[in-house]
N, C-alpha and C positions, 0 to 999 in steps of 0.2 A: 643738646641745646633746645630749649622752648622757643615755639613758634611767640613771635610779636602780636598782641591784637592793635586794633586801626589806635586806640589810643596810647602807644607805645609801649607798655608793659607785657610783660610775659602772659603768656595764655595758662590756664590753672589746669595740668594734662591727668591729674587726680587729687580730687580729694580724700579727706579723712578715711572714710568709710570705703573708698577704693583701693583695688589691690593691682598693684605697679608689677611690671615683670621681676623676678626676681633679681637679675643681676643689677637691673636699673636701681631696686629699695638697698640692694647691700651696697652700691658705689656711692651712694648719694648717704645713707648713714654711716660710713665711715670718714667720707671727709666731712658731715656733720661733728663726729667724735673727733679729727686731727684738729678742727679750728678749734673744740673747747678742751683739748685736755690738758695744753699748756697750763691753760689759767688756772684750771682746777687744781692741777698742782704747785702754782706756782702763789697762789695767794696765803695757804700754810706753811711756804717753806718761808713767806717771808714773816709771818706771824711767829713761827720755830728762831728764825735766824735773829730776829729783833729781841726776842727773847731769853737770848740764850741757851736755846732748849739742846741737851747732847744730840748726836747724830742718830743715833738708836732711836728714841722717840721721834726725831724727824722724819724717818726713813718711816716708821708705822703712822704717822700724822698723815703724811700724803696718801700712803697705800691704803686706809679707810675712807682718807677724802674722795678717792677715785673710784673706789668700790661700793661706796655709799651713794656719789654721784650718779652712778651704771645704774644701781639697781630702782631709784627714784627717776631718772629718765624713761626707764621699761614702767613702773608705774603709770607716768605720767600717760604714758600712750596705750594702756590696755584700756583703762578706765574699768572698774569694777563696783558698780553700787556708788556709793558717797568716794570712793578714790579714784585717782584719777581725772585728767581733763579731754582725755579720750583725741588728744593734739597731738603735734611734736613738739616738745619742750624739754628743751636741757636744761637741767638740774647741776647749780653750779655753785662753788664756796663763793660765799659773800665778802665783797670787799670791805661792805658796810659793817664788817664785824671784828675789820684789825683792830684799831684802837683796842676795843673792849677785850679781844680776846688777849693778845699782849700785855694787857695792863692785871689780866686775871689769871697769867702765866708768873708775871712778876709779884704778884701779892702771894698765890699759893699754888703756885704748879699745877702740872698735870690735874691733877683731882680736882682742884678748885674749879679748874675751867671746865669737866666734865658735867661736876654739879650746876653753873651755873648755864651750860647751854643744853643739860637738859630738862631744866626749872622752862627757860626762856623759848622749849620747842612747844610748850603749850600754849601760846602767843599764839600762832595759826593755826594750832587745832580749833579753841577757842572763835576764832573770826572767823572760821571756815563753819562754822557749828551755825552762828546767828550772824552770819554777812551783813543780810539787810539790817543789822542795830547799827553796825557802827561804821557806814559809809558817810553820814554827817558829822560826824569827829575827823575819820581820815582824809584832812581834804587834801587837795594839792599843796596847799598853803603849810601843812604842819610837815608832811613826809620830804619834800621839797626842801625845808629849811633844815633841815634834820641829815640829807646828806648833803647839802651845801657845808654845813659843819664837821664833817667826816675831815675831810683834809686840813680843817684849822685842830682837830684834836690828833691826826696822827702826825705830821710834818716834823715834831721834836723827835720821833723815832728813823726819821732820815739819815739824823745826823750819826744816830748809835753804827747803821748801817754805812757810813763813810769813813770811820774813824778807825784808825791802825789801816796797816798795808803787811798781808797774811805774808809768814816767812815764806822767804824764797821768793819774793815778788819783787821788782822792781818799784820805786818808789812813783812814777808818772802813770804807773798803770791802772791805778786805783778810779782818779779823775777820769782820764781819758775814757775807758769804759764805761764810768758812768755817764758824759756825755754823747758818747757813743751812740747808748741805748735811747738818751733822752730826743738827741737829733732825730737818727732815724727813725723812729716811734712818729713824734711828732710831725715829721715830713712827711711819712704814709697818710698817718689819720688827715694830714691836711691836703694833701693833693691825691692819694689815689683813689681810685673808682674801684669799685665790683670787688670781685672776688678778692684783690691785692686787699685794700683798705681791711678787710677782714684776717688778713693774716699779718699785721703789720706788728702785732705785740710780737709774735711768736719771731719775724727777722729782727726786730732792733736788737731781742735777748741774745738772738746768736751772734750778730754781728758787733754787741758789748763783748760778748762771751770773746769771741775768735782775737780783740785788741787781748782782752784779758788774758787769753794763753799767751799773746804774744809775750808778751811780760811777766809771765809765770804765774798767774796768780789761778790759773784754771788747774782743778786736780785731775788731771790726763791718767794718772796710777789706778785712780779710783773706779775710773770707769771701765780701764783696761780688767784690773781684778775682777769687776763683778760678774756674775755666771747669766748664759741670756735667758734662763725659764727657771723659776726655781717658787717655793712655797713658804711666805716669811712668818714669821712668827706671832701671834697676837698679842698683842701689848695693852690691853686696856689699863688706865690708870685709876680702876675705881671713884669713889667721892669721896669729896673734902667736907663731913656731917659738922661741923664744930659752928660754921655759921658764926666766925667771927667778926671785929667790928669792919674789918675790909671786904666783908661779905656783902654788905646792904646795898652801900653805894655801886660795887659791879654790879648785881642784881640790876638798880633800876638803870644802868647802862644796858646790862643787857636787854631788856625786857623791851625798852625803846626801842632800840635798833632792831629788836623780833618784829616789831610792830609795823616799822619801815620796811625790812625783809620781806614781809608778808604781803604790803602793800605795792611791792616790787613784782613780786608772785601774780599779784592781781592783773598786775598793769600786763604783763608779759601774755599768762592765760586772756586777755582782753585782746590783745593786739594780733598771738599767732592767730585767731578767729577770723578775722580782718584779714588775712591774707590767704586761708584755708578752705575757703568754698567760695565757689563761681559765683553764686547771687550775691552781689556787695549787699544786698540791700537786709542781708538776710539780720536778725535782733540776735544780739548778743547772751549767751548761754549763758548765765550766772551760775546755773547748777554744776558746769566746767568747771566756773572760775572755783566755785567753794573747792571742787573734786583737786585741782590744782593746790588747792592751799593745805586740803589735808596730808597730799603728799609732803609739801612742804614742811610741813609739823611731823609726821612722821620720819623724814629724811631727817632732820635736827636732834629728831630723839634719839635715831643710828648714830650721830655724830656726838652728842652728847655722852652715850655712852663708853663711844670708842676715844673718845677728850681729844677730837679735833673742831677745824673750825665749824661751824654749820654753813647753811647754804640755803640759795634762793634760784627761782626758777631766772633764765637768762631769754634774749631777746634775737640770740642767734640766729634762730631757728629761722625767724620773720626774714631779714633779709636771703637767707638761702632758699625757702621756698620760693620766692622771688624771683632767684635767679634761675633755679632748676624745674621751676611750674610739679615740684610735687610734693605735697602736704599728706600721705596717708601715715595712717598710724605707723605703720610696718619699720618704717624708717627712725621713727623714734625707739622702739625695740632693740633696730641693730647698731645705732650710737650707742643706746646705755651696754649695749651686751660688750662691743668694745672696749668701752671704758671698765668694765670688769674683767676682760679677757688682757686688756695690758696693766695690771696690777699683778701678773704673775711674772710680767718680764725684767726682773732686777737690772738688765742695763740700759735699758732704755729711763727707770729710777735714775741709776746713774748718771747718766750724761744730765740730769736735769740737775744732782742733787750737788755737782761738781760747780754750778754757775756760782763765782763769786760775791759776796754782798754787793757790793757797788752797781753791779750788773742788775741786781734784784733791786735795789735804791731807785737806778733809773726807769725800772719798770713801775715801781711802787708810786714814783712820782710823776709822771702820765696816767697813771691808774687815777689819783685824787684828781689830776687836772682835771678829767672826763668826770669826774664824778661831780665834783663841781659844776661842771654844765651841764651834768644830768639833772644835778638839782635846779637849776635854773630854768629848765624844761618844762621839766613838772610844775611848778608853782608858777607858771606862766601859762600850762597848757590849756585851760579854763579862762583866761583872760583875767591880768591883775588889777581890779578891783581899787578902791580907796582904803575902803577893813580889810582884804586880801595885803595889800600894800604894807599896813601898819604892821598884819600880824607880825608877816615876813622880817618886814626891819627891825621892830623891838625886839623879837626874836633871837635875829641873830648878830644883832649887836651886845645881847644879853651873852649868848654865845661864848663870840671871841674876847669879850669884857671878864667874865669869868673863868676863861681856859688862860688867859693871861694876868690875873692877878690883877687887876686892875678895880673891879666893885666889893671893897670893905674884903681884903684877903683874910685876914685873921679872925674874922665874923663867918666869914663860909668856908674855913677850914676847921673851924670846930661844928656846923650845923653837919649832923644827919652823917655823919664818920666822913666830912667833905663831899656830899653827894656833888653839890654843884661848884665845883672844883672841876668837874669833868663839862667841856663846853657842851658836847651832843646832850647830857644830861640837861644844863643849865636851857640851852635855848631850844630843845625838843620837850620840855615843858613848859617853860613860857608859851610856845606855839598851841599844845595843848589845852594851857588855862585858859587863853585870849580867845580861841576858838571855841572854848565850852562856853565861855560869861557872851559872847554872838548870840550862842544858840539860845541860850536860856533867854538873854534878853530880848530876844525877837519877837515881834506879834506871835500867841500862837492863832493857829490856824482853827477856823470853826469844825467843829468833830460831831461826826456820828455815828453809832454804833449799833448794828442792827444785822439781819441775817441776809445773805444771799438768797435773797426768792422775788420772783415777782409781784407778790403781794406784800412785798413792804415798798414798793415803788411812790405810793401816796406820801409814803412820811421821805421820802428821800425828796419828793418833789418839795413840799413842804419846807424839809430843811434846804434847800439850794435857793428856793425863791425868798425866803429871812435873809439868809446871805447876802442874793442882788440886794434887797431893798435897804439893809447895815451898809451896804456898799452904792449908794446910791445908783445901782443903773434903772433900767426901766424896765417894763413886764418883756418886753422880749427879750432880751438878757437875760434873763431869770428863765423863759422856755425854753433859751438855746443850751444854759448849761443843762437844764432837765433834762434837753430831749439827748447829749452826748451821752450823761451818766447812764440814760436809760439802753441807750443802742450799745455802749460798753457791757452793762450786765448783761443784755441776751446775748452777746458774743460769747459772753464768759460761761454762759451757761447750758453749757451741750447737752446731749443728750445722756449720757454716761454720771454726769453731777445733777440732774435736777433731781435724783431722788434722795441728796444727799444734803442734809443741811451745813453748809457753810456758812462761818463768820465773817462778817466784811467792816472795816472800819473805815468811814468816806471820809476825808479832809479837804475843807477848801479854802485857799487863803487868796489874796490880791498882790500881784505885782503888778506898780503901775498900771496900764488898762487892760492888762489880762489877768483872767482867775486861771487859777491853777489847781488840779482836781485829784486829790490821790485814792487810790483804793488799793487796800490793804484786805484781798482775801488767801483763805486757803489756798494749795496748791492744787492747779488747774491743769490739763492736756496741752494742746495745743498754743504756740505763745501768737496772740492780738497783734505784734508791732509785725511779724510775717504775714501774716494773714492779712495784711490792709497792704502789704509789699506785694501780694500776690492775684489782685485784684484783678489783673489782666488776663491771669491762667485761668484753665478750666483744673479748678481746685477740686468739682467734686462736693461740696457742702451745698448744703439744702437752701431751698431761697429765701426763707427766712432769714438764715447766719448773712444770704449774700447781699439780703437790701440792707443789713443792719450793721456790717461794717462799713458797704458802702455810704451810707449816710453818718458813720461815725468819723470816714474820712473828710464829709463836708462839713460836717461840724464842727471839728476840732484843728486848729493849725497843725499838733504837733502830737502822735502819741506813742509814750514810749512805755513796753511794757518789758519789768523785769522779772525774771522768773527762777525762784531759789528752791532749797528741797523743801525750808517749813512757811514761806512764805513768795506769794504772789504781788505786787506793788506794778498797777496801770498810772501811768500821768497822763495829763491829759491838758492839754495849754488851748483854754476857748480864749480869743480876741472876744472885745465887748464892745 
């Protein structure tokens, strides 16, 4: 157990970059790997199961999902060049990916879904490449409404998963079970605390499962036969090249919900940061987060080829190091190594692959409950807005209007092979267009483009005091944004880059009485929003850097700098 500090939270006894005794990093990554490996395998058995996929390919579905898992976990935590987020982060099948995957099972099998989820793993290669382009498109507002709509597009698949009572079962056991699952499930995530609340999927399953034997409906044979180490066979399904017309519409299903996935990736890579080094105040590593999204793309690619479901980084991790005060890499190595080393144990497969549908139904529908209020999180987490507001609602009333037939059905089952027919389609573009015609339509902002160097300072003055005076403030206003922009460049500008000419592109737009100031250079060393965090250290930097953040701290309310592999972006919020 972690020591308490005075404001009641666990004390951080290693970070990332430190190395924990060995038994401590292997006990804490293994019941890291036992909280995620239910899910892992439990979200393509219910994609198989909904599907009607044989046994054979379910049994290879899972055993790549888990092995695909493992080995994108140990990515995540080496961190090598562009891959990796250099955190602990478990790498996990995407819930957000039934629907689509199900729906691209029952149009063209195995192959089909291969083809389209490894079309759809370039989706985070792609945003992990140019992050900073498209963080003004992905807002909370679109990814948010996108899995609010997840449970209004899977929930008809419930029912596939309720229907018949498997021979030799009793006919009450089917229900009961699945309430079972639904009760307990729900009762942990709503009353328990710590450690429990995190294991609460993994008892409702067994304790649906244990009604279910009661009443025969569990295959106790199956699990008895299976052998406990054994090396299974590989089954890939190739692709489905014919791209016919039930091709297009899964495509932009998929590619959406990539989109979301990825932006899931982000949020997770954002958040274990925030709990993985002592100095809270420390600025957020964007070149993690990209490193995190290429795994991401590359784990989907593994999956695509091997025609299961893909996956997205999870949020696991955040509350365990919490509890256990240790964030080092090491630990995310021996979860993924786990999750690789139980894909060779066919009965421990077993006993998972023996859980009845109804059992899997009532997991399936606590999984969308949650996701639902995950959606509602996110599109809230930024605070909802009046245009935030609109997007959301027209949205996803477009949504559930078109997943149930309701706006001109006969009109949008012939557009586009039925694209929006599919609700995540219909209201995760709506949220897309509504938020482009925003952007487009918004003041843009005054630009200037010129080089990082001290002697283009005059035109920078120049253009910031046009600004003030377009913006009615007064001469001092106009010195105050100069004098920030200026103490930001020599910050930016160390010793290692002054002989290097960089581009810089300045923006400065007005909200309400504050200007807002971006600068868009090259990649830089050292990140600005730490270094104004570390004010009170003997950092060591020369007094020029120290009077010139210091004065960029009284300058400026607010400054936040992000820092990517091909791009640098400082904000900077001057009150006027």
């Amino acid at each position: 157990m972690s020591s308490a500090t005075p404001g009641g939270g666990p004390t951080l006894r290693y970070q990332p970059d430190e190395q924990p005794p060995p038994r401590l990093a292997i006990g804490v990554g293994l019941q890291l790997a036992i909280l995620n490996i239910a899910a892992v395998m439990l979200i393509p058995m219910v994609v198989m199961r909904a599907a009607g996929m044989p046994d054979a390919y379910l049994s290879w579905a899972v055993l790549a999902s888990v092995t695909i898992c493992g080995a994108a976990t140990v990515l995540q935590a080496l961190r090598a060049g562009r891959i990796g987020s250099g955190h602990v982060i478990v790498m996990g099948t995407s819930g957000a990916f039934i629907p689509a995957c199900i729906m691209a099972l029952d149009a063209g099998g195995p192959a089909l879904l291969a083809t389209l989820v490894t079309i759809s793993a370039l989706v985070p290669l792609l945003l992990s490449w140019r992050l900073s382009l498209f963080q003004r498109i992905l807002t909370p507002a679109v990814s948010g409404t996108v899995i609010m709509l997840i449970p209004v597009t899977v929930l008809p698949f419930i029912s596939g998963l309720l229907s018949g009572t498997p021979e030799g079962g009793t006919a009450p056991g089917a229900p009961l079970s699945f309430f079972a699952t639904v009760l307990v499930i729900g009762a942990l995530a709503l009353k328990a605390t710590g450690q429990l609340r995190l294991w609460a999927p993994v008892i409702g399953v067994v304790a649906g499962s244990a009604i279910a034997a009661f009443h025969g409906l569990y295959d106790l044979e199956r699990v008895a036969m299976a052998r406990w180490v054994d090396l299974q066979p590989v089954r890939p399904p190739g692709f489905d090249l014919a791209f016919g017309p039930g091709f297009w519409p899964l495509l932009a299903s998929f590619l959406l919900v990539a989109v979301i996935a990825a932006v899931r990736t982000m949020s997770s890579a954002i958040a274990v940061q925030r709990v993985s080094w002592r100095r809270k105040s420390r600025a957020v590593d964007f070149r993690a987060v990209q490193g995190a999204m290429t795994v991401d793309g590359l784990g989907n690619l593994l999956a695509g080829l091997a025609g299961t479901v893909p996956g997205s980084a999870t949020t696991t991790s955040v509350p365990l190091t919490q509890l256990t005060g240790v964030a080092a890499r090491v630990v995310g190595i021996v979860a993924g190594a786990a999750f690789v080393a139980f894909a060779f144990l066919p009965k421990a497969f077993a006993v998972v692959f023996a859980i009845p549908d109804p059992v899997f139904a009532g997991y399936l529908a606590i999984l969308l409950a949650m996701l639902f209020a995950i959606g509602m999180k996110i599109v809230l987490q930024d605070g909802l807005g009046y245009r935030e507001g609109m997007v959301v609602g027209v949205a996803f009333l477009a949504g559930v209007g078109f997943q149930n037939g309701m706006i001109f059905p006969d009109q949008v089952s012939r557009f586009a092979g039925g694209l929006f027919e599919n609700g995540m389609n219909a209201g995760g573009f709506t949220a897309i267009l509504m938020t482009l015609f925003l952007r487009l339509t918004d003041p843009r902002p005054s630009r200037l483009r010129t080089r990082l160097d001290p002697a283009e300072l005059p035109a920078i003055r120049k253009f910031l005091h046009g600004f003030a005076t377009r913006n009615n403030w007064n001469e001092a206003t106009a010195d105050r944004l100069a004098a920030a922009t200026e103490e930001t460049l020599v910050t930016l500008l160390d010793e290692e880059t002054r002989s290097h000419t960089r581009r810089l592109l300045l923006t400065a737009q007005r909200t309400k009485d504050v200007a807002v100031l971006e600068l868009f250079v090259a990649p830089a060393g050292e990140n600005l929003q730490n270094r104004i965090a570390l004010l009170r250290e003997d950092t060591g930097e020369t007094l020029e850097r120290q009077v010139s953040t210091r004065l960029l701290r009284h300058l400026a309310s607010s400054v936040k700098h992000r820092q990517y592999h091909d791009t640098d972006i400082v904000t900077i919020h001057v009150e006027t």
